[in-house]
N, C-alpha and C positions, 0 to 999 in steps of 0.2 A: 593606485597601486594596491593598496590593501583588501578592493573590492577583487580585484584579478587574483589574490591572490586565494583571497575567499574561496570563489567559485572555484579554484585548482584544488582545493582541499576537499571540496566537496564531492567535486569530482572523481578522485583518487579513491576518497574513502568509499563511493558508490560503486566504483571497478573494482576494487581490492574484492568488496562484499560478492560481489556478482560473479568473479572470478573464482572466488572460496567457493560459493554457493552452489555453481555448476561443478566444481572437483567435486565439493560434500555428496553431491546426487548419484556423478557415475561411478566415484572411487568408495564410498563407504556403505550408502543405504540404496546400491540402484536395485534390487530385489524386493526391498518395501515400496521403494518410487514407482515400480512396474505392477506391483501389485495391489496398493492402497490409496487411497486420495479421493483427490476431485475427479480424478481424470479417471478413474475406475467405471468401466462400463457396470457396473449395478445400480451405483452412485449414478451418474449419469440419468438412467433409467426413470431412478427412483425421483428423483429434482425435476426430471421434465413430467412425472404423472402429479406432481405434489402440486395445489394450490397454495398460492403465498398470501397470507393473510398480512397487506400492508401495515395497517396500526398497529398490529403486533410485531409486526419486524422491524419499523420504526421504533421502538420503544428497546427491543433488543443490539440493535444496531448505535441508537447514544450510547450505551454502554461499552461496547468492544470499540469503538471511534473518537468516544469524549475521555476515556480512561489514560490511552496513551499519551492524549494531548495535556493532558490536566499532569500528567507523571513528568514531560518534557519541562510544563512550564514550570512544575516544583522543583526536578532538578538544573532550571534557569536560575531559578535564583540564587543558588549556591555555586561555592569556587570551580566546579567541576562542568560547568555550563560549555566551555568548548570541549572539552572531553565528551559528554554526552551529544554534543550537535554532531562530532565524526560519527561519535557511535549508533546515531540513530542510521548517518546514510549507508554505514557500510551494514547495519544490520534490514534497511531496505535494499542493498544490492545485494548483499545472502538471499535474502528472501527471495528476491524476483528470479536471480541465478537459478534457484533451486525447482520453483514453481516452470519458468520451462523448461528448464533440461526436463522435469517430471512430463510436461504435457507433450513435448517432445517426441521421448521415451515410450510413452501410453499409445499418443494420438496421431506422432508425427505430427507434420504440418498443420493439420485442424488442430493440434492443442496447444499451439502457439495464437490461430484465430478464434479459439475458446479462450483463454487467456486473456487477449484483448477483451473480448464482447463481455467480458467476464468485470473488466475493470473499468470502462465505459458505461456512462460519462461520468461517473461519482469521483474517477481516480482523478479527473482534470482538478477538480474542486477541494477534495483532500490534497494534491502536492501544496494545491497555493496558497491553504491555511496551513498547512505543517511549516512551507518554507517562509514565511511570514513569520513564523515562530523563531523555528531556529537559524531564520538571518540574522533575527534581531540580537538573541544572545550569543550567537558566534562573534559578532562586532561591540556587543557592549562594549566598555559603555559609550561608546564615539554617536552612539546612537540609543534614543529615549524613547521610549514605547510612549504610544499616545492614544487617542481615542478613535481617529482613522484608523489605526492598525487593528483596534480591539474589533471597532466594527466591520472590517472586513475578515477578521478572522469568524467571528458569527456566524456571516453572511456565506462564507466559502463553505463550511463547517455544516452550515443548513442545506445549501443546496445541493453541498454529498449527501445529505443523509434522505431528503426528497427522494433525488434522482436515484440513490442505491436503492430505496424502497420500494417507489413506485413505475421508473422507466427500466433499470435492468433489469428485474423476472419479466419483461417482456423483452426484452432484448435476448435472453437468455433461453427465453421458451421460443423463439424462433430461430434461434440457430439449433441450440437440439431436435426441433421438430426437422431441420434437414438432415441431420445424423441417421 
């Protein structure tokens, strides 16, 4: 019962976000959405002539991917840990709401399969260290964190940061080279 209820909650909070996210885009900023971003043909342009120096963007990328996880698991451990587990999904379904109505808006079609290619395959391996996370303190304490979890949070953790380094700018440079 409690796990169903879970997943309801999570769920809800990720539509609320998603649902906010796509108003936020066409109701308040679609003028910057259509003008600025990723999805900006200069931007574009500019990302498909650029070489990505892997160890460099591995080193940059622990940073913007270990910060938010490291902020979840500090505010886990205080009273406020289900409050922050909603808060993370409905601020991943703002976020995703927003990114395509934007790619949408820009690219049409292809900036929904920019999008994708965009978050493939690093995004598989981030959901399943974040939701590992905030399973566990959404349920505390019915449930104890343990050294299976630690090491698979690692492990998820590592092979987003691989795979965003070294397989996406290819993945990435071959779909803009059909643009």
């Amino acid at each position: 019962m409690r796990i169903e209820r879970a997943k309801q909650y999570f769920a809800a909070a990720f539509m609320a976000g998603f649902i906010g996210g796509i108003l936020f885009a066409n109701l308040t900023v679609k003028d910057y959405v259509t003008t600025s971003g990723i999805f900006n043909p200069y931007f574009l342009k500019q990302y498909a002539q650029s070489e990505i120096e892997a160890g460099e963007y591995i080193l940059y990328l622990c940073g913007i991917r270990l910060i938010p996880l490291l902020l979840i698991v500090f505010l886990g451990q205080t009273r406020v840990r289900r409050i922050a587990t909603v808060a993370v999904f409905v601020w991943a379904g703002f976020s995703t709401g927003t990114i395509v109505c934007a790619g949408i808006l820009n690219m049409g079609i292809q900036g929904i399969v920019f999008w994708v290619i965009a978050m493939v395959p690093q995004f598989l391996f981030y959901a399943l260290a974040y939701l590992i996370v905030l399973w566990h303190f959404f349920i505390f304490p019915q449930a104890r964190w343990n050294m299976g979890k630690t090491f698979a949070v690692l492990v998820f953790m590592t092979a987003g940061l691989i795979t965003e380094a070294y397989v996406n700018p290819i993945l990435m440079q071959m779909f803009l080279d059909t643009l």
